[in-house]
FIRO-678542 format. One line per field, with one value per atom (N, C-alpha, C, CB): residue number from 1; residue in one letter; atom name; x, y, z. Coordinates in steps of 0.2 Angstrom, whole numbers. Each point is the difference from the previous one (the first is absolute). Glycine has a CB too. Layout:
BEGIN
titi = (NUM  ...)
tifi = (A  ...)
vexlo = (CA  ...)
u = (X  ...)
v = (Y  ...)
w = (Z  ...)
***
This chain:
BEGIN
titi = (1  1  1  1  2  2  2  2  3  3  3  3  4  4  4  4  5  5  5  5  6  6  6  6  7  7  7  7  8  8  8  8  9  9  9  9  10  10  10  10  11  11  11  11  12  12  12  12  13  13  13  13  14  14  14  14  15  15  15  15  16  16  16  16  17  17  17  17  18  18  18  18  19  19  19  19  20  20  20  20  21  21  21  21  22  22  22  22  23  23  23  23  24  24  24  24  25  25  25  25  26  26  26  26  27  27  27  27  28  28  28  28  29  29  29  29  30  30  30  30  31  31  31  31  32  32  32  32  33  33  33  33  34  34  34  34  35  35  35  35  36  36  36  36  37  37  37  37  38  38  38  38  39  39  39  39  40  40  40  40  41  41  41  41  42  42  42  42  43  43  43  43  44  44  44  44  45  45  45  45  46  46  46  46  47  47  47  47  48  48  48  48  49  49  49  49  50  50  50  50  51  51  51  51  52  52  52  52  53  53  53  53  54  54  54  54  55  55  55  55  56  56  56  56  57  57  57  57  58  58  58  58  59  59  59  59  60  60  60  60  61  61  61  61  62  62  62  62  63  63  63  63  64  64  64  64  65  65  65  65  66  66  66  66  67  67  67  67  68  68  68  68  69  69  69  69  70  70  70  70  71  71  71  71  72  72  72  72  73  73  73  73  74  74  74  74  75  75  75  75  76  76  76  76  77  77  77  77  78  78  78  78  79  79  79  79  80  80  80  80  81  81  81  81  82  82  82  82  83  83  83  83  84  84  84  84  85  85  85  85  86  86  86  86  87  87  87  87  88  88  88  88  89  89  89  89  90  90  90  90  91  91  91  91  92  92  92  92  93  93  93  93  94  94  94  94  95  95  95  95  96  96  96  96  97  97  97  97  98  98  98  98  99  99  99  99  100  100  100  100  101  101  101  101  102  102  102  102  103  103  103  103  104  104  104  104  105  105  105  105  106  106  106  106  107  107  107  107  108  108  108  108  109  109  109  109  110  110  110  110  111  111  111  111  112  112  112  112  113  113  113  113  114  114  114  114  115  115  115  115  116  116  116  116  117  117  117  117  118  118  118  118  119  119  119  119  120  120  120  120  121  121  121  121  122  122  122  122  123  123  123  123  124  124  124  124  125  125  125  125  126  126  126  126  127  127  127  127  128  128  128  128  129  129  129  129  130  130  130  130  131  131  131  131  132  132  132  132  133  133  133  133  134  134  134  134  135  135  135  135  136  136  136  136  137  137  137  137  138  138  138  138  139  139  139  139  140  140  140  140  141  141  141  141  142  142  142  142  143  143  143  143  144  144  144  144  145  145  145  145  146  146  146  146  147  147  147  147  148  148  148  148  149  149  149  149  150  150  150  150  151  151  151  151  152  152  152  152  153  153  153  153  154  154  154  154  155  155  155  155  156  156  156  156  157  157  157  157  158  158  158  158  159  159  159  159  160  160  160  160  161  161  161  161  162  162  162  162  163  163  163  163  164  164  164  164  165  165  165  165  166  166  166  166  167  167  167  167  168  168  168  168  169  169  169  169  170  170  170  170  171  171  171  171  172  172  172  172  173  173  173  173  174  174  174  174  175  175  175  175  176  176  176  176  177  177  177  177  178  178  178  178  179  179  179  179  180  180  180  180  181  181  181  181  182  182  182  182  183  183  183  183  184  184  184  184  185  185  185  185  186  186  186  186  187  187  187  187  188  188  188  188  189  189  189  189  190  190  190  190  191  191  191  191  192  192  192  192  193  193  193  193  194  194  194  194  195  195  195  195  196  196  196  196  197  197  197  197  198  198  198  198  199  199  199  199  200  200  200  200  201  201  201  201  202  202  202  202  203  203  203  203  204  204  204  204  205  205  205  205  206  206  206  206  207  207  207  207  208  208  208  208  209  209  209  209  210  210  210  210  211  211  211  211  212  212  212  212  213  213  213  213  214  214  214  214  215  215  215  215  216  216  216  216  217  217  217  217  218  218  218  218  219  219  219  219  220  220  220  220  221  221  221  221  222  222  222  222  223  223  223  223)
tifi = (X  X  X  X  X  X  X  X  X  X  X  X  X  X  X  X  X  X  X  X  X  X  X  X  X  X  X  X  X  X  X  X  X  X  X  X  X  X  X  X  X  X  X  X  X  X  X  X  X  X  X  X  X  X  X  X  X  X  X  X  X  X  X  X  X  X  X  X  X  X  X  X  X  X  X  X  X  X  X  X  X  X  X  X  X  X  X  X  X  X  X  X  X  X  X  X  X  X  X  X  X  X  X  X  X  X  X  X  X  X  X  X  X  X  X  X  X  X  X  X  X  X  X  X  X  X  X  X  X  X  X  X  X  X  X  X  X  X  X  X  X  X  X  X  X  X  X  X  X  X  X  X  X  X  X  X  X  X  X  X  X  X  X  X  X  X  X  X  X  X  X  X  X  X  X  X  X  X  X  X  X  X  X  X  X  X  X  X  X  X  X  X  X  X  X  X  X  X  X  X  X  X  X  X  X  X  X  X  X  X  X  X  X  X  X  X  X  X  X  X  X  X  X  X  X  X  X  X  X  X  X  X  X  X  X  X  X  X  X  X  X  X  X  X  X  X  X  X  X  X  X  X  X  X  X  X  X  X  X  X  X  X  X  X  X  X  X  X  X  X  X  X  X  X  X  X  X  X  X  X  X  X  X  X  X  X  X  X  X  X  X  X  X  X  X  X  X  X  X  X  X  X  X  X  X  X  X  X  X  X  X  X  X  X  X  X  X  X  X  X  X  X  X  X  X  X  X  X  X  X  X  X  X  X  X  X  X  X  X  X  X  X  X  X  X  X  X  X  X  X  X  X  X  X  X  X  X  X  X  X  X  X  X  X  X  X  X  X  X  X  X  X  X  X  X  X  X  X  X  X  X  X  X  X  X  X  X  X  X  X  X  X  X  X  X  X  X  X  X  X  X  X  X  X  X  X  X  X  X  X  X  X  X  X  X  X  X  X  X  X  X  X  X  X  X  X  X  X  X  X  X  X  X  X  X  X  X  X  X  X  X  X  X  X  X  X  X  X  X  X  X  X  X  X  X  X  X  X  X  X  X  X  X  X  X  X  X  X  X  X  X  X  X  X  X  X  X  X  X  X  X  X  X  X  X  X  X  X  X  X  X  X  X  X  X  X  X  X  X  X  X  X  X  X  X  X  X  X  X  X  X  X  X  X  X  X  X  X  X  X  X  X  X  X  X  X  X  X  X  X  X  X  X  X  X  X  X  X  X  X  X  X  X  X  X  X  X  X  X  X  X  X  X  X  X  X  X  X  X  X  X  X  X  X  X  X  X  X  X  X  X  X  X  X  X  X  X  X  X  X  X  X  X  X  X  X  X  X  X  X  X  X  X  X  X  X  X  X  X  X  X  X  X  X  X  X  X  X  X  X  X  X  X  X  X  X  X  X  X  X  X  X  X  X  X  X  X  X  X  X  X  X  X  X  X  X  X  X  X  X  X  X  X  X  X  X  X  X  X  X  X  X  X  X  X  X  X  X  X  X  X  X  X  X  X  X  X  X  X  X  X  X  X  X  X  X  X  X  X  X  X  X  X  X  X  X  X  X  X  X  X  X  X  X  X  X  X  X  X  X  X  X  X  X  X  X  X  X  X  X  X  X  X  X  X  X  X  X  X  X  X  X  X  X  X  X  X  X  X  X  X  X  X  X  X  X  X  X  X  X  X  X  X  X  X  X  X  X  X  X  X  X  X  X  X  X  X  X  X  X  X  X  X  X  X  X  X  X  X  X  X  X  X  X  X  X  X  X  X  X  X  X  X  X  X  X  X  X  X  X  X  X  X  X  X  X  X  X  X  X  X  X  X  X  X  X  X  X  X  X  X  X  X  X  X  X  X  X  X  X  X  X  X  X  X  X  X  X  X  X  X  X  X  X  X  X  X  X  X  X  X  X  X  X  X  X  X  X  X  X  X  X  X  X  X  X  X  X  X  X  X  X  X  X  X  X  X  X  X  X  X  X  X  X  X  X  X  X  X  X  X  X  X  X  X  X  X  X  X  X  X  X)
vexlo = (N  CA  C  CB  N  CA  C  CB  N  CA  C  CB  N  CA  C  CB  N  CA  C  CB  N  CA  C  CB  N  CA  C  CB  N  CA  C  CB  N  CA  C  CB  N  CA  C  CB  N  CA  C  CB  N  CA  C  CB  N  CA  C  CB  N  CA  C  CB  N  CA  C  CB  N  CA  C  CB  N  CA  C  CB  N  CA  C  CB  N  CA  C  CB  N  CA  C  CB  N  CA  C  CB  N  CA  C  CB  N  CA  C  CB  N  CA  C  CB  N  CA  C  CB  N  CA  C  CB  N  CA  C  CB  N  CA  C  CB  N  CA  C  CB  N  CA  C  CB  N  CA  C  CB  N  CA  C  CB  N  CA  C  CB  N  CA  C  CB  N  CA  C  CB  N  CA  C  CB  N  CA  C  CB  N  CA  C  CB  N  CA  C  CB  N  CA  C  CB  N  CA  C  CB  N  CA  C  CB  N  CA  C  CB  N  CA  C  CB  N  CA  C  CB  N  CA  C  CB  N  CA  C  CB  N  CA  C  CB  N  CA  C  CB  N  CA  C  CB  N  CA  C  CB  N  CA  C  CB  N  CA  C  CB  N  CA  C  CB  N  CA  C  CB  N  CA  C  CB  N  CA  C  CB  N  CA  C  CB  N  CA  C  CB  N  CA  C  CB  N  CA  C  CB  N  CA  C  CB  N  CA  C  CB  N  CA  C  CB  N  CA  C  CB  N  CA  C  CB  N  CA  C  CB  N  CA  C  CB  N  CA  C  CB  N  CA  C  CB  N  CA  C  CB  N  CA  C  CB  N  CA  C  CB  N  CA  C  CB  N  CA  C  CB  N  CA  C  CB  N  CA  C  CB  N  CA  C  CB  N  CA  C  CB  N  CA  C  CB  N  CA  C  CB  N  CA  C  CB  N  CA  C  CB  N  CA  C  CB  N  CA  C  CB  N  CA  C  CB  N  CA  C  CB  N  CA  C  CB  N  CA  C  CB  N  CA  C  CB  N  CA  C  CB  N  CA  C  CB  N  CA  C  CB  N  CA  C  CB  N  CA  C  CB  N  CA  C  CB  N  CA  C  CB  N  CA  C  CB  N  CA  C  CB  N  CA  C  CB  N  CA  C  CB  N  CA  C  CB  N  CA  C  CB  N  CA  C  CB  N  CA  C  CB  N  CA  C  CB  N  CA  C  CB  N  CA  C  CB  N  CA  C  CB  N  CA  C  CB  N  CA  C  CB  N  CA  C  CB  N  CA  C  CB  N  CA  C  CB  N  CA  C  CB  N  CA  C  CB  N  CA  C  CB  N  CA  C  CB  N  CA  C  CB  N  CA  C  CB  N  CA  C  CB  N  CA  C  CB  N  CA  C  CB  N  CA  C  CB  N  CA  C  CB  N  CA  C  CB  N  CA  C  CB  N  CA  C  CB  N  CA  C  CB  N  CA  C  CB  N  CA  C  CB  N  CA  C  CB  N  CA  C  CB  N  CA  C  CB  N  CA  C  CB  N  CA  C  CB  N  CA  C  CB  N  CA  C  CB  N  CA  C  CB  N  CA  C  CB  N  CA  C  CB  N  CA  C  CB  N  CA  C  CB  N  CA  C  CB  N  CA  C  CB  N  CA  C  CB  N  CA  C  CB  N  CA  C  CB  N  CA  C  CB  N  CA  C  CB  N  CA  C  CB  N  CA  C  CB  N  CA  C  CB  N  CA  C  CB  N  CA  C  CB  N  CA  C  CB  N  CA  C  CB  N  CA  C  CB  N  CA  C  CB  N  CA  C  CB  N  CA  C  CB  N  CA  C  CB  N  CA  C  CB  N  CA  C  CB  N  CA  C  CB  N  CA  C  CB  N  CA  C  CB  N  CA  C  CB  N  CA  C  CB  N  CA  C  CB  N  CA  C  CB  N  CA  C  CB  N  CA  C  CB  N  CA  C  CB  N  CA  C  CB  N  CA  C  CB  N  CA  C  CB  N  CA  C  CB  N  CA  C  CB  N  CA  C  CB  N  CA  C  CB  N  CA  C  CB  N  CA  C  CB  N  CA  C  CB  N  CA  C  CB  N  CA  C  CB  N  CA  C  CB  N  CA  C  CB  N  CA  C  CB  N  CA  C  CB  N  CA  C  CB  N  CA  C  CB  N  CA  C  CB  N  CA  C  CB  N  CA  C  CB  N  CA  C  CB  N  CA  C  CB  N  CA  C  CB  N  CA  C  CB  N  CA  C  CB  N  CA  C  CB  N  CA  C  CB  N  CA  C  CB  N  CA  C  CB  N  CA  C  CB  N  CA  C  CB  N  CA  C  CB  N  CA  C  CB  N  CA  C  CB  N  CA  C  CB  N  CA  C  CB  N  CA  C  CB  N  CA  C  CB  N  CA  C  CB  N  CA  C  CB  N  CA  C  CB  N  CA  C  CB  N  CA  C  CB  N  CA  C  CB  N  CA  C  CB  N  CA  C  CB  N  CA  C  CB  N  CA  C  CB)
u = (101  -5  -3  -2  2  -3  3  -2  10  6  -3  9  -11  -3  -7  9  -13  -8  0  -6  11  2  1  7  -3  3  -5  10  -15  -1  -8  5  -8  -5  5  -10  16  2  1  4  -2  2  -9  12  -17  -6  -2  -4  2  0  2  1  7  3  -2  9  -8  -5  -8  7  -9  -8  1  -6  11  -1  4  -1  6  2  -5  14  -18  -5  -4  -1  -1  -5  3  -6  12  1  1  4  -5  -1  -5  5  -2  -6  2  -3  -3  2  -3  2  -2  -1  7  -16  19  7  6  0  0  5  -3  5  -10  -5  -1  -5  7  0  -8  12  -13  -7  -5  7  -11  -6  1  0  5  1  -4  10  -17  -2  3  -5  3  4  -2  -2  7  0  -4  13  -16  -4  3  -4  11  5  3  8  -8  0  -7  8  -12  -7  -2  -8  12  0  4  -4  9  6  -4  12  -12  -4  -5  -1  -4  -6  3  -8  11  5  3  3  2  3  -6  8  -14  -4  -4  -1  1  -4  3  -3  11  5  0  9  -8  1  -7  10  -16  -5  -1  -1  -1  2  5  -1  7  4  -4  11  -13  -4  -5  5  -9  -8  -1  -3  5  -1  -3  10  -16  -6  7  -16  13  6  3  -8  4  2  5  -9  7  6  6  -8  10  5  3  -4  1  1  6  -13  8  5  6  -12  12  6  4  -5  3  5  4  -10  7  2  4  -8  9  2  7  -11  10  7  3  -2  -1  3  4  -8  6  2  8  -13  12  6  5  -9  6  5  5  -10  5  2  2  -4  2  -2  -5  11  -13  -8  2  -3  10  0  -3  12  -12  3  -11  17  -18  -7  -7  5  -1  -3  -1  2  -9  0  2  -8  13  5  -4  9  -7  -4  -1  6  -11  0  4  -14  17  7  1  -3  10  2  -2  10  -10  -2  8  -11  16  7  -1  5  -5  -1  -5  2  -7  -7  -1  -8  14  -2  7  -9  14  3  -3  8  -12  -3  9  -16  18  6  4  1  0  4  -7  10  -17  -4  -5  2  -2  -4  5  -10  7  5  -4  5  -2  -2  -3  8  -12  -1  -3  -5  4  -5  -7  10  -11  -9  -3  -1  -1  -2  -10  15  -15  -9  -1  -3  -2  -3  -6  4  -5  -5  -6  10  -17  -5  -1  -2  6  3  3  0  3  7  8  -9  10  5  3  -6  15  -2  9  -11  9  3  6  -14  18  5  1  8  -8  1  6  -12  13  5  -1  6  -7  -5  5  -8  3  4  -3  5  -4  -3  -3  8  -13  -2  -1  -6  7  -1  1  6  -3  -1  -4  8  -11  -5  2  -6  13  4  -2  13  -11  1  -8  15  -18  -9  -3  -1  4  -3  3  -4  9  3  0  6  -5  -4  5  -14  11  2  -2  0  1  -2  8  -8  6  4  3  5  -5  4  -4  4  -1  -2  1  2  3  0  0  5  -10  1  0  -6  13  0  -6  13  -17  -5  1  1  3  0  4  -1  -1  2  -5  10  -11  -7  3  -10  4  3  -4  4  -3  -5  1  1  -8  -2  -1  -6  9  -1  -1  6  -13  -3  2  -11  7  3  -6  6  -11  -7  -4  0  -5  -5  -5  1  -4  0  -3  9  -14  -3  5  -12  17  4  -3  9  -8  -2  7  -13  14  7  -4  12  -9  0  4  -5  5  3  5  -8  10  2  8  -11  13  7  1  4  -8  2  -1  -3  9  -1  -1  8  -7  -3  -8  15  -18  -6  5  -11  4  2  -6  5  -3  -6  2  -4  0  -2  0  -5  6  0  0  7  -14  0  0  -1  6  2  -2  9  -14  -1  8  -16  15  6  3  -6  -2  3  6  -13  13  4  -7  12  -19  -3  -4  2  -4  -3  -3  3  -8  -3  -5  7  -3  -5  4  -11  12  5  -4  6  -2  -4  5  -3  1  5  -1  -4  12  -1  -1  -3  7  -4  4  -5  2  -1  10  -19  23  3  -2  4  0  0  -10  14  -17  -7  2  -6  1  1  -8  9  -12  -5  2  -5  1  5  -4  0  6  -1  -1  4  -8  -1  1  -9  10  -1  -6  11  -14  -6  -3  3  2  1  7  -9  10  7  4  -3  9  6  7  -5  10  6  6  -4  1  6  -4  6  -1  -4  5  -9  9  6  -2  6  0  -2  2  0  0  3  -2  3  1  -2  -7  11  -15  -6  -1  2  -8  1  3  -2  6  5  -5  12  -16  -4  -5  -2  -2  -4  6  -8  14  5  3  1  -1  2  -4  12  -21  -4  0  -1  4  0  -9  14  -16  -5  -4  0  -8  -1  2  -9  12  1  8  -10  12  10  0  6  0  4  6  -7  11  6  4  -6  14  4  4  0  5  4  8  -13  19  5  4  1  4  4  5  -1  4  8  1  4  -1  7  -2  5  -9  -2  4  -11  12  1  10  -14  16  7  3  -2)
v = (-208  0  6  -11  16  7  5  -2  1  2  0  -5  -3  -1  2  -9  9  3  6  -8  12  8  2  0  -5  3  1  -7  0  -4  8  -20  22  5  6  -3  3  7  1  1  -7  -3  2  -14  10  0  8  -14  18  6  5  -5  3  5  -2  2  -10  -2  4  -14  13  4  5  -5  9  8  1  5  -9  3  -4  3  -8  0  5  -9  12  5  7  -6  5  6  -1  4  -8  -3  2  -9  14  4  -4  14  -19  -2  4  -10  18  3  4  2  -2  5  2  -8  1  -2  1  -11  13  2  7  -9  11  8  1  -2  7  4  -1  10  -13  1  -7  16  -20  -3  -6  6  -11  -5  -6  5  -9  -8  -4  -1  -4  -5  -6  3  -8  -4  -5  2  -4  -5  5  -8  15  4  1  5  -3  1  -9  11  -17  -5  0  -5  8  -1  5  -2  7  6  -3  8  -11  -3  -6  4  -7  -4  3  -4  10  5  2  4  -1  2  -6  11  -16  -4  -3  -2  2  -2  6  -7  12  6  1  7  -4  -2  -5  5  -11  -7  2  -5  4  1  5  -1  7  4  0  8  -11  1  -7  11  -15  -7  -2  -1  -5  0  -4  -3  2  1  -10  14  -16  -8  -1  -1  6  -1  4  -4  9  4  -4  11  -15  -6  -3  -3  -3  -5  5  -6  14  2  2  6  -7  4  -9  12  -15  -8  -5  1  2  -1  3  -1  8  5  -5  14  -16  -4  -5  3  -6  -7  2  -5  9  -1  5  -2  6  6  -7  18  -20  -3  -5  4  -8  -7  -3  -1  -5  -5  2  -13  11  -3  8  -11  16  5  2  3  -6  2  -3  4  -12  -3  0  -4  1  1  -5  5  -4  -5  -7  10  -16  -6  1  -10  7  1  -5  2  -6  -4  -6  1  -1  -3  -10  12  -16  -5  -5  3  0  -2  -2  8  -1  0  -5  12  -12  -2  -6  10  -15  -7  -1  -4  9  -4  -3  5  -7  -1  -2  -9  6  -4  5  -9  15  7  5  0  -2  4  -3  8  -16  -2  -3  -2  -1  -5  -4  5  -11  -6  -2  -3  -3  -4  -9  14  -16  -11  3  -13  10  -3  -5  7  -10  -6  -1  -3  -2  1  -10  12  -12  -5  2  -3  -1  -1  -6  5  -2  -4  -7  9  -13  -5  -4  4  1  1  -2  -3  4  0  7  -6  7  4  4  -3  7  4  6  -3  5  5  3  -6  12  4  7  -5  7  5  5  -5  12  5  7  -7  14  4  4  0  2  6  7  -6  7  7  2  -2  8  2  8  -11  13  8  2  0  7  2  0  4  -1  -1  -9  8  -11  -8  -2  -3  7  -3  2  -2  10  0  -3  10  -12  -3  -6  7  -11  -9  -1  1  -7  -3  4  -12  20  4  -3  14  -15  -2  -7  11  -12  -9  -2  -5  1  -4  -8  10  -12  -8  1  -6  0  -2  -8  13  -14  -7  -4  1  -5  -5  1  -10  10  -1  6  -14  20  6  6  -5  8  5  5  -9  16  6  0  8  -8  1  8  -12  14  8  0  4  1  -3  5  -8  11  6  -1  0  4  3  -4  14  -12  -3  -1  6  -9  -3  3  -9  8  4  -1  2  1  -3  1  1  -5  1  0  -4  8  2  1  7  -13  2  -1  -3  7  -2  -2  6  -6  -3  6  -10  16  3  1  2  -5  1  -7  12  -18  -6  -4  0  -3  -3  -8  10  -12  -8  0  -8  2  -1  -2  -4  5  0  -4  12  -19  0  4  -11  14  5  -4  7  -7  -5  5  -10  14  0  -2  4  -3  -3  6  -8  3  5  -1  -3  6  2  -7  14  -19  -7  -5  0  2  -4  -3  -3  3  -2  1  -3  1  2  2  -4  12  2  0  3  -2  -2  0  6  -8  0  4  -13  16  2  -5  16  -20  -4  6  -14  14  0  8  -12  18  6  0  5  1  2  4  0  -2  4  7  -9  15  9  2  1  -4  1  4  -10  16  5  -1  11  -18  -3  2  -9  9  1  -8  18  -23  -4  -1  0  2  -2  -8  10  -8  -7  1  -3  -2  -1  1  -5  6  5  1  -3  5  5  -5  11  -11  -3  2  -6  3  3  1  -4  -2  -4  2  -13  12  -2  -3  9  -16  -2  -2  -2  5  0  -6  12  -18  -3  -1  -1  -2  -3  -2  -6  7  -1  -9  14  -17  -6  -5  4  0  -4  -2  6  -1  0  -9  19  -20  -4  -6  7  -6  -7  -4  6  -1  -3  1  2  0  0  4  -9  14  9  1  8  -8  3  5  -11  8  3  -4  6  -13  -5  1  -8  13  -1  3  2  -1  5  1  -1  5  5  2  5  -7  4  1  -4  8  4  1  9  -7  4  3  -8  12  5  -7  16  -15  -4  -1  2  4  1  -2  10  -12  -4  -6  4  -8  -5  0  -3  7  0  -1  7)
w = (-214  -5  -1  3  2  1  -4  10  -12  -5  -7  8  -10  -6  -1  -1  5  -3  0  5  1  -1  -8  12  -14  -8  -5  1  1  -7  1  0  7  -2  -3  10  -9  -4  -5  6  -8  -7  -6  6  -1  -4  0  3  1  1  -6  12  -14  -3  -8  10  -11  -7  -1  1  4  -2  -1  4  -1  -1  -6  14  -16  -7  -5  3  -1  -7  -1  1  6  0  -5  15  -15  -5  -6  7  -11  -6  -3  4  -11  -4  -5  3  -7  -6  -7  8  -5  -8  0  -2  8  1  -8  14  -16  -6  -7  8  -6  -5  -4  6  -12  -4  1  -11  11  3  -6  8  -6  -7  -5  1  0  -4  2  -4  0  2  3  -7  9  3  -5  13  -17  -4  6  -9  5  2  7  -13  7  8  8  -13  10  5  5  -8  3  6  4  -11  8  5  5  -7  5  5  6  -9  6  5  6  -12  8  4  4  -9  7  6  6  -9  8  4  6  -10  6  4  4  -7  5  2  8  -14  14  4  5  -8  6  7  4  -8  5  4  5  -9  5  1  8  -16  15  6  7  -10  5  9  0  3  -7  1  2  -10  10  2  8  -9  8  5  6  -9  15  5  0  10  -10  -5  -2  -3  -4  -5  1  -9  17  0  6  -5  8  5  -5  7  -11  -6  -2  -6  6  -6  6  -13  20  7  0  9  -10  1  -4  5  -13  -5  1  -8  11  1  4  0  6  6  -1  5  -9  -4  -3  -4  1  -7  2  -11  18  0  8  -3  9  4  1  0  -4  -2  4  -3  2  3  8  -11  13  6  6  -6  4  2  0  -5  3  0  2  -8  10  3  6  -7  12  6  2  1  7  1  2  3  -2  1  8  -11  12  11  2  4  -7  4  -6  14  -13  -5  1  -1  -4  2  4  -11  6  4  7  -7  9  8  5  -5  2  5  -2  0  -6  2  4  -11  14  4  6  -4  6  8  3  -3  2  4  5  -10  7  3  5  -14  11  6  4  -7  8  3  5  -8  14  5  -3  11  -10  -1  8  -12  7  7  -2  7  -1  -2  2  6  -10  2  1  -4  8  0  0  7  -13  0  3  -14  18  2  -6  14  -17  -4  2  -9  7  1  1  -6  4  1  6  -10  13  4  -3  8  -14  -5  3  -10  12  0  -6  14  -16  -7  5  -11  7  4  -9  15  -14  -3  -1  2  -5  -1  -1  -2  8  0  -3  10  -13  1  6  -12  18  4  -2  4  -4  -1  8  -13  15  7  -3  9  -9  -2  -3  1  -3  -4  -6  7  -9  -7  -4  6  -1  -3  0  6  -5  0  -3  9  -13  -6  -5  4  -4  -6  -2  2  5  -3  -5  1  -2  -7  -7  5  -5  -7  -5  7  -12  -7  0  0  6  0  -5  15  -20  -4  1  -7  11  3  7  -10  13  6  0  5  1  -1  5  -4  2  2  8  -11  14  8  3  0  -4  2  0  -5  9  1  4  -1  2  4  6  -10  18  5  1  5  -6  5  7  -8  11  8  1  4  0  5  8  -8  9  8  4  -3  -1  3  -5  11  -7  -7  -2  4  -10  -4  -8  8  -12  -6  -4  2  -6  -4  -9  11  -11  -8  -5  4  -10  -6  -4  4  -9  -7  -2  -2  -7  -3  -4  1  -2  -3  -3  5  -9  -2  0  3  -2  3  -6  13  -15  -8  2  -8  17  -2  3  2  -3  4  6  -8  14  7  3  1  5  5  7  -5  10  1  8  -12  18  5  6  -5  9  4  5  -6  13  5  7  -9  13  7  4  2  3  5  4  2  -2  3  -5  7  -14  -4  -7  12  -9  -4  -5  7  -13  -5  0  -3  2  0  -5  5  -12  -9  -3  -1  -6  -5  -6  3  -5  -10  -4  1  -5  -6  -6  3  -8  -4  -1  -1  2  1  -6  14  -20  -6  1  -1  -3  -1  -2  -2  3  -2  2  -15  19  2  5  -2  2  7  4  -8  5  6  5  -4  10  9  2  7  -5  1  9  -13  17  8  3  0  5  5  1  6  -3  3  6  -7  12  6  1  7  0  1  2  3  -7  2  1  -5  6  1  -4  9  -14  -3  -8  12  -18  -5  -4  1  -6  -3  -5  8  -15  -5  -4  2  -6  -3  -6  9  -12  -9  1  -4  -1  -3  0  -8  12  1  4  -7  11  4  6  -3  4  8  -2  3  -9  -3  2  -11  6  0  5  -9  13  7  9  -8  3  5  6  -5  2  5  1  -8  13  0  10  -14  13  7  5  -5  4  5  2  -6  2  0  7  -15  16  3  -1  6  -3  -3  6  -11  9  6  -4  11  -7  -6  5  -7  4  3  -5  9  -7  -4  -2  6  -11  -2  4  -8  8  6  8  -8  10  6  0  0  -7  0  0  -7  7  -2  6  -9)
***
């Protein structure tokens, strides 16, 4: 890409300097008046070359970015995306999996299919872009120690409930329903260990709350 913006300032460079030598009385016999359609053409000419160097720094922006376009192409000028969406909804290739099992308020108790967040890569990323998550599928954050956890929502196109868990397995507080692409910071309520993310409403539908509790294992425990 450094090959092609190299050109395209050389290319534009050399067009201004040969406008800039452009006399439009040159072709003209000495002393002789301009016809009318001439003195418009004229006043056009001058209108453009000025125009071109005397232009406020705005509109030499817009004519540096117009060159960029048509000399480059769009692709070549754009800022690149911070990650592709391809990538960031595979969870399956960058999380380990794991079970979770919820005793719910009731004593009902629910098992879940989790993805693992443990590294600081995989805990800023979360579920950014996943567009579906299935009903009895959700991501757990696991700390070292406990701790006020604060997420947002940002790049997260589903709603989320929000399940803070202390270090014993037990519910701390829930947020329901947190606002898709919100960059609110959403906290626990005090410090926990654990934090788990799932579909919007699931915590209500199967009576996740401060009475639950939670254990957990990797898959591959089970194998």
């Amino acid at each position: 890409m450094h090959g092609k913006a190299n050109q395209s300032r050389l290319f534009f460079s050399q067009n201004i300097a040969d406008l800039s030598n452009i006399n439009p009385l040159s072709d003209r016999p000495e002393g002789k008046p301009l016809r009318k359609t001439e003195q418009k053409s004229l006043h056009t000419r001058e209108l453009s070359l000025p125009g071109l160097l005397m232009m406020t720094a705005p509109g030499a922006c817009a004519l540096v970015l117009v060159t960029c376009l048509v000399l480059v192409g769009v692709s070549a000028c754009e800022a690149p995306a911070e990650i592709t969406t391809a990538a960031i909804t595979d969870l399956q290739g960058s999380f380990e999996r794991g079970v979770l099992v919820v005793e719910a308020d009731d004593g009902t108790q629910l098992e879940f299919d989790i993805y693992l967040a443990v590294t600081f890569e995989q805990k800023q990323r979360g579920l950014m872009f996943v567009r579906n998550l299935p009903e009895r599928t959700g991501m757990l954050f696991i700390y070292d120690e406990d701790g006020i956890r604060s997420m947002w929502m940002k790049n997260t196109y589903i709603s989320l409930d929000l399940v803070f868990i202390r270090s014993d397995g037990t519910v701390a507080s829930v947020i329901r329903d947190a606002q898709p692409l919100s960059l609110q910071s959403l906290s626990s309520a005090e410090p926990v260990r654990f934090v788990l993310e799932l579909n919007a409403g699931v915590s209500r539908r199967y009576g996740i709350g401060r009475g639950s509790s939670i254990s957990w294992g990797r898959a591959s425990d089970r194998l």
